[in-house]
PyMOL commands that place a pseudoatom at each C-alpha (Angstrom):
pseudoatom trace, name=CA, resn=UNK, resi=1, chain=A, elem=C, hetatm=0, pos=[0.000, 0.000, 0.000]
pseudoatom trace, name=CA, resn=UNK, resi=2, chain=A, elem=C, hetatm=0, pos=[1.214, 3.582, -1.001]
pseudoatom trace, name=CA, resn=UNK, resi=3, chain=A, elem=C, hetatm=0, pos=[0.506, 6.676, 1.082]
pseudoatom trace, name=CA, resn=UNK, resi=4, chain=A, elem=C, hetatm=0, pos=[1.941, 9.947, 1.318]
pseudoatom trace, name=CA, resn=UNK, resi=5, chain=A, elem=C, hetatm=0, pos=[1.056, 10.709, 5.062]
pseudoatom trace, name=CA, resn=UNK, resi=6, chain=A, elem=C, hetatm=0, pos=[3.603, 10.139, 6.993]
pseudoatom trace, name=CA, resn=UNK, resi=7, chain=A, elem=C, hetatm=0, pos=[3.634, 9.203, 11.246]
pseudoatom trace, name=CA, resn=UNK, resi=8, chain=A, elem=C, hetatm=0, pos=[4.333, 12.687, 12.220]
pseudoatom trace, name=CA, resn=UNK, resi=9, chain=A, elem=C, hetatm=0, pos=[0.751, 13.672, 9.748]
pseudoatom trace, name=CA, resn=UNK, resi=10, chain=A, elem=C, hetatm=0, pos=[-0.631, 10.777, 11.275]
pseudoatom trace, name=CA, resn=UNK, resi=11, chain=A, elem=C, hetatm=0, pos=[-0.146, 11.918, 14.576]
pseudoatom trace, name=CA, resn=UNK, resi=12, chain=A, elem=C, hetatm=0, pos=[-0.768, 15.385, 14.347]
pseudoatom trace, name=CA, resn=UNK, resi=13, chain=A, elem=C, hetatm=0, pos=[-3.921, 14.246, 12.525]
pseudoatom trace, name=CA, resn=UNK, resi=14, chain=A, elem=C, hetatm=0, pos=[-5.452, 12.170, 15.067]
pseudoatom trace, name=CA, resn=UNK, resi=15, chain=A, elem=C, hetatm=0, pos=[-4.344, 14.109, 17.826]
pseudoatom trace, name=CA, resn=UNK, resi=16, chain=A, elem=C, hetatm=0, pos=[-6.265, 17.849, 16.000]
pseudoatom trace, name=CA, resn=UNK, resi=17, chain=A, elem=C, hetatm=0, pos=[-9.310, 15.320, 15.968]
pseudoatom trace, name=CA, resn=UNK, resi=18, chain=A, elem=C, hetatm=0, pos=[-9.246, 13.976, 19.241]
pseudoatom trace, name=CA, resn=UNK, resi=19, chain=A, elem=C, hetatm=0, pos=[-9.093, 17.709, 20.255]
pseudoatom trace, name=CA, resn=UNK, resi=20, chain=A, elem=C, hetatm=0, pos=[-11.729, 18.954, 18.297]
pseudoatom trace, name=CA, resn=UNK, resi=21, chain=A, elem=C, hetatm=0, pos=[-14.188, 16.247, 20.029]
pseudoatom trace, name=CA, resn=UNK, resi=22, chain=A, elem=C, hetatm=0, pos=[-12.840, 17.644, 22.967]
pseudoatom trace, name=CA, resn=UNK, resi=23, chain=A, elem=C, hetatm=0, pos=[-13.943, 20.985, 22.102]
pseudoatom trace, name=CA, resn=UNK, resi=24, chain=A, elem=C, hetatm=0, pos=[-17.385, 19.344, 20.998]
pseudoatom trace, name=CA, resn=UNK, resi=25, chain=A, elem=C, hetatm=0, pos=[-17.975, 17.963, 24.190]
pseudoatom trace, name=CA, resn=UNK, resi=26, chain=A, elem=C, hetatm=0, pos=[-16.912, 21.882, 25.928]
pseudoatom trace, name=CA, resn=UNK, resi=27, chain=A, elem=C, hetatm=0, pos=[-14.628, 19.991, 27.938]
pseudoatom trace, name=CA, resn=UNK, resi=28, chain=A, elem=C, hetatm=0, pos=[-10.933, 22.035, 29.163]
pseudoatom trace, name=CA, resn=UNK, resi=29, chain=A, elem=C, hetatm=0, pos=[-8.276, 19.732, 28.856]
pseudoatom trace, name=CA, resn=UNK, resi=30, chain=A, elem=C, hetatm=0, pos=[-8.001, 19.978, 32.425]
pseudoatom trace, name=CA, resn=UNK, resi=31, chain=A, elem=C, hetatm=0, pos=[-11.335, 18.274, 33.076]
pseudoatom trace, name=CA, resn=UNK, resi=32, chain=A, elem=C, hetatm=0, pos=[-10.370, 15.578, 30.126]
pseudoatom trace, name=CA, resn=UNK, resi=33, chain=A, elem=C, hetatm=0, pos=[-6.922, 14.935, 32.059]
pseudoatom trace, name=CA, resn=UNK, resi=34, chain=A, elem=C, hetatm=0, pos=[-8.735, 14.445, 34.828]
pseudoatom trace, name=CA, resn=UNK, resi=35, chain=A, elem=C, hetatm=0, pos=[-11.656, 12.052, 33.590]
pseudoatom trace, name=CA, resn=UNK, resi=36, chain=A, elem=C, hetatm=0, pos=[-8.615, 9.821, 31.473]
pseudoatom trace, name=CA, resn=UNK, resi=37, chain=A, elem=C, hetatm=0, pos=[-6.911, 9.661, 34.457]
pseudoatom trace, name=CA, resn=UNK, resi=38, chain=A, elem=C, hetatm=0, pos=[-3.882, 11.471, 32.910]
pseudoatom trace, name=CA, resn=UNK, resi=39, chain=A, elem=C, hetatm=0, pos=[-1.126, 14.547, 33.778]
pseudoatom trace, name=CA, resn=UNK, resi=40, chain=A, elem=C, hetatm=0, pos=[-2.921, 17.405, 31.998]
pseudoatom trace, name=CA, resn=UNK, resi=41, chain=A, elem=C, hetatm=0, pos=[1.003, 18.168, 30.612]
pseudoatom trace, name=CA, resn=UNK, resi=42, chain=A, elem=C, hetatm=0, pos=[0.592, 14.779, 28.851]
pseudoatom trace, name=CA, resn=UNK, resi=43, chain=A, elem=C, hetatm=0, pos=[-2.803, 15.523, 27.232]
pseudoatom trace, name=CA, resn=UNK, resi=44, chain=A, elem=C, hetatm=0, pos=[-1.667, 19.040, 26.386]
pseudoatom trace, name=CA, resn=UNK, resi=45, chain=A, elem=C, hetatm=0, pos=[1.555, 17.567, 24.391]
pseudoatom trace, name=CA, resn=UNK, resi=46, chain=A, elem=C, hetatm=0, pos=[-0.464, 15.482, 22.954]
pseudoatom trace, name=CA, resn=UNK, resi=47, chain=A, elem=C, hetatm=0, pos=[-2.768, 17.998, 21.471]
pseudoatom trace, name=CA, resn=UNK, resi=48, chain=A, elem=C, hetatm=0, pos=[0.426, 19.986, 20.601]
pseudoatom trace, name=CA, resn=UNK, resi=49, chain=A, elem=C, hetatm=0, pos=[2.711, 17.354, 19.278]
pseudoatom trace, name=CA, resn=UNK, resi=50, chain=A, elem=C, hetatm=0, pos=[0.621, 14.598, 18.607]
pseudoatom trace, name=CA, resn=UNK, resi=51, chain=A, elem=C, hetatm=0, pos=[3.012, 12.760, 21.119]
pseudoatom trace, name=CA, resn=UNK, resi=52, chain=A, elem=C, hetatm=0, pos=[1.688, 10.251, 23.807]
pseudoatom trace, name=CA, resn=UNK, resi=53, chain=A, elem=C, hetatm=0, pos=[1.930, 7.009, 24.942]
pseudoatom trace, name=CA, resn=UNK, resi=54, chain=A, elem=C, hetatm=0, pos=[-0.539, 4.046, 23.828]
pseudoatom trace, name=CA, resn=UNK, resi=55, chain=A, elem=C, hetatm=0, pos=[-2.369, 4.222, 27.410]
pseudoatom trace, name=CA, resn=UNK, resi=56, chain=A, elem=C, hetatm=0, pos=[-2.841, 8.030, 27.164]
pseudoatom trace, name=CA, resn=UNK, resi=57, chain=A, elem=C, hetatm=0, pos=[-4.197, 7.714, 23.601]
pseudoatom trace, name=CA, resn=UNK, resi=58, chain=A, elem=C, hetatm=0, pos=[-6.543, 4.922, 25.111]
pseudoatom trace, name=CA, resn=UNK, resi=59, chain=A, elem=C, hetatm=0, pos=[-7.964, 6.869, 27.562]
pseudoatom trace, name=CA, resn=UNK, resi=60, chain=A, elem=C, hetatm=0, pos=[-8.070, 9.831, 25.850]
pseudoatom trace, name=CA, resn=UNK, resi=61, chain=A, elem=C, hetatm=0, pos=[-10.245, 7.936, 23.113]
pseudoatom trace, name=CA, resn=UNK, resi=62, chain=A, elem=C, hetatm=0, pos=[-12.199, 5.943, 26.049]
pseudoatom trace, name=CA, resn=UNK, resi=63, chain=A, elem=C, hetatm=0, pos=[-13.389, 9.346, 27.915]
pseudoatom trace, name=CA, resn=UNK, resi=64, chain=A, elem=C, hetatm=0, pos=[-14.363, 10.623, 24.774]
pseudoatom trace, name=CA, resn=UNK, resi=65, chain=A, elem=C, hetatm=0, pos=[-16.745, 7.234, 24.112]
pseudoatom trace, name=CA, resn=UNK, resi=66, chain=A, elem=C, hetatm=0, pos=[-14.792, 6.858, 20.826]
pseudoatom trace, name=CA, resn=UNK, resi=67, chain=A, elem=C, hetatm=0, pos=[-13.104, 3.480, 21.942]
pseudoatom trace, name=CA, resn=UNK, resi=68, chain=A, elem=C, hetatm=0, pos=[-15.372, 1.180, 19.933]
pseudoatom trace, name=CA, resn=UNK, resi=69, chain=A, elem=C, hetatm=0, pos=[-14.056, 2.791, 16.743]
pseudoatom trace, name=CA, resn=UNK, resi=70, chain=A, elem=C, hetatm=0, pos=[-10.267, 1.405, 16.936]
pseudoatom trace, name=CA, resn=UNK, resi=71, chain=A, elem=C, hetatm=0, pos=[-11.082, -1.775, 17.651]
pseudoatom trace, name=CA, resn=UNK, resi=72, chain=A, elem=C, hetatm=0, pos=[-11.485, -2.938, 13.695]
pseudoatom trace, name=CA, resn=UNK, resi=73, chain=A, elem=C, hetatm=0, pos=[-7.770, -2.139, 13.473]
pseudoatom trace, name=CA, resn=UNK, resi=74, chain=A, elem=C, hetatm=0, pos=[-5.263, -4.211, 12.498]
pseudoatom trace, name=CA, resn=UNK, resi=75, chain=A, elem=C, hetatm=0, pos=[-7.736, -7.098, 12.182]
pseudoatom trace, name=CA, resn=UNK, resi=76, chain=A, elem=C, hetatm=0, pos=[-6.550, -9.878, 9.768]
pseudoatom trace, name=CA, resn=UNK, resi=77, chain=A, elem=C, hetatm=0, pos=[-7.961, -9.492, 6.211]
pseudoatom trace, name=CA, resn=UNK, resi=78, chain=A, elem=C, hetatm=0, pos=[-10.936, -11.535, 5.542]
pseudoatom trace, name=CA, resn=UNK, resi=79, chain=A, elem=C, hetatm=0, pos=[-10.589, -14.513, 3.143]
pseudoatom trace, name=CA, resn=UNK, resi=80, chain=A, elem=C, hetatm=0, pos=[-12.375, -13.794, -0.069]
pseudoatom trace, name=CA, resn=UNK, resi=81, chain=A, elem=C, hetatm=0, pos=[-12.568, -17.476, -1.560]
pseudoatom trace, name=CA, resn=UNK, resi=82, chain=A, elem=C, hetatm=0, pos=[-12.817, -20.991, -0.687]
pseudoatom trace, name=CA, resn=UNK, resi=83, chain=A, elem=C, hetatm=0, pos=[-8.807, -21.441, -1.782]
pseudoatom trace, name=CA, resn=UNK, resi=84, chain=A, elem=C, hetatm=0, pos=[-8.170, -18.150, 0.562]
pseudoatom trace, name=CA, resn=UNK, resi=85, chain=A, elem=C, hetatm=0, pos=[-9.333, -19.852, 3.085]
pseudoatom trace, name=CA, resn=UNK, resi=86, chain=A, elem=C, hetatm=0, pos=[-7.810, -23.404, 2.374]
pseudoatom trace, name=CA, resn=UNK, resi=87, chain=A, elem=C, hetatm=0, pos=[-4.518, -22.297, 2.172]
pseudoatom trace, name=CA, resn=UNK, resi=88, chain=A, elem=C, hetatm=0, pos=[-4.700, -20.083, 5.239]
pseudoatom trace, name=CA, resn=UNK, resi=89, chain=A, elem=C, hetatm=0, pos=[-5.947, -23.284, 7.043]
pseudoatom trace, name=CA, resn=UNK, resi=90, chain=A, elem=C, hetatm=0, pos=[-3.125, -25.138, 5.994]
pseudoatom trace, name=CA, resn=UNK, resi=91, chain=A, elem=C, hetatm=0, pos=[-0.747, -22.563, 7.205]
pseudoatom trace, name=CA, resn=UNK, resi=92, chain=A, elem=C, hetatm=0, pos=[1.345, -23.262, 10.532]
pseudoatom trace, name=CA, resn=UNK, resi=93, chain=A, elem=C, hetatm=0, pos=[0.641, -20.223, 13.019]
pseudoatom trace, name=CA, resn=UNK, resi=94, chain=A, elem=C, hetatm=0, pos=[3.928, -18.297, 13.444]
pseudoatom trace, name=CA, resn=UNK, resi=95, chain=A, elem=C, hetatm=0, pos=[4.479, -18.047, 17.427]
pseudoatom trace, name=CA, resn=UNK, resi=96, chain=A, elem=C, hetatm=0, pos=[7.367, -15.536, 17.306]
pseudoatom trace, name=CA, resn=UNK, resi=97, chain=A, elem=C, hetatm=0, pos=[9.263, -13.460, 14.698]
pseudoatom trace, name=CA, resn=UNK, resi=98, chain=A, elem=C, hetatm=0, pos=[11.978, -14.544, 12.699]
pseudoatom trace, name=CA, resn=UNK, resi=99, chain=A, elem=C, hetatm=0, pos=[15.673, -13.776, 13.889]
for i in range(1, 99): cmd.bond("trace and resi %d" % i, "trace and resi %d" % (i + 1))
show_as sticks, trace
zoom trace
């Protein structure tokens, strides 16, 4: 897959949304720290930067009643025919990584 956005975009991008629900809801990101369970300097470099740790993002999305939408992510593509699906089957499971 080709994109042009980058992480940074991607960041920035989520992180100007997650404010701007914020905003819908009229909540201060002092009252949104404080409902995540999360340093209000955290949540403000996150709306800044776009920078935060997987658990702040969580509960940033969580407070916000948003959670529901990330968990389709990273989901394994669905089979779209009967050989799809055979040869998946026949597949061993990888356990670990390769070295």
């Amino acid at each position: 897959m080709f994109t042009l956005t980058t992480p940074r975009e991607m960041r920035l991008t989520l992180a100007s949304r997650l404010r701007a629900l914020r905003l819908a809801e009229n909540l201060s990101q002092a009252t949104l720290a404080e409902r995540a369970g999360v340093s209000l300097g955290s949540l403000k470099r996150f709306e800044r930067q776009g920078l935060a740790s997987l658990e702040l993002f969580m509960a940033v999305v969580a407070c916000l009643g948003r959670l529901e939408e990330l968990e389709g992510l990273f989901k394994p593509a669905e089979p779209l025919t009967i050989a799809e699906i055979d040869l998946r089957e026949a597949q061993p499971r990888r356990r670990r990584g390769q070295r």
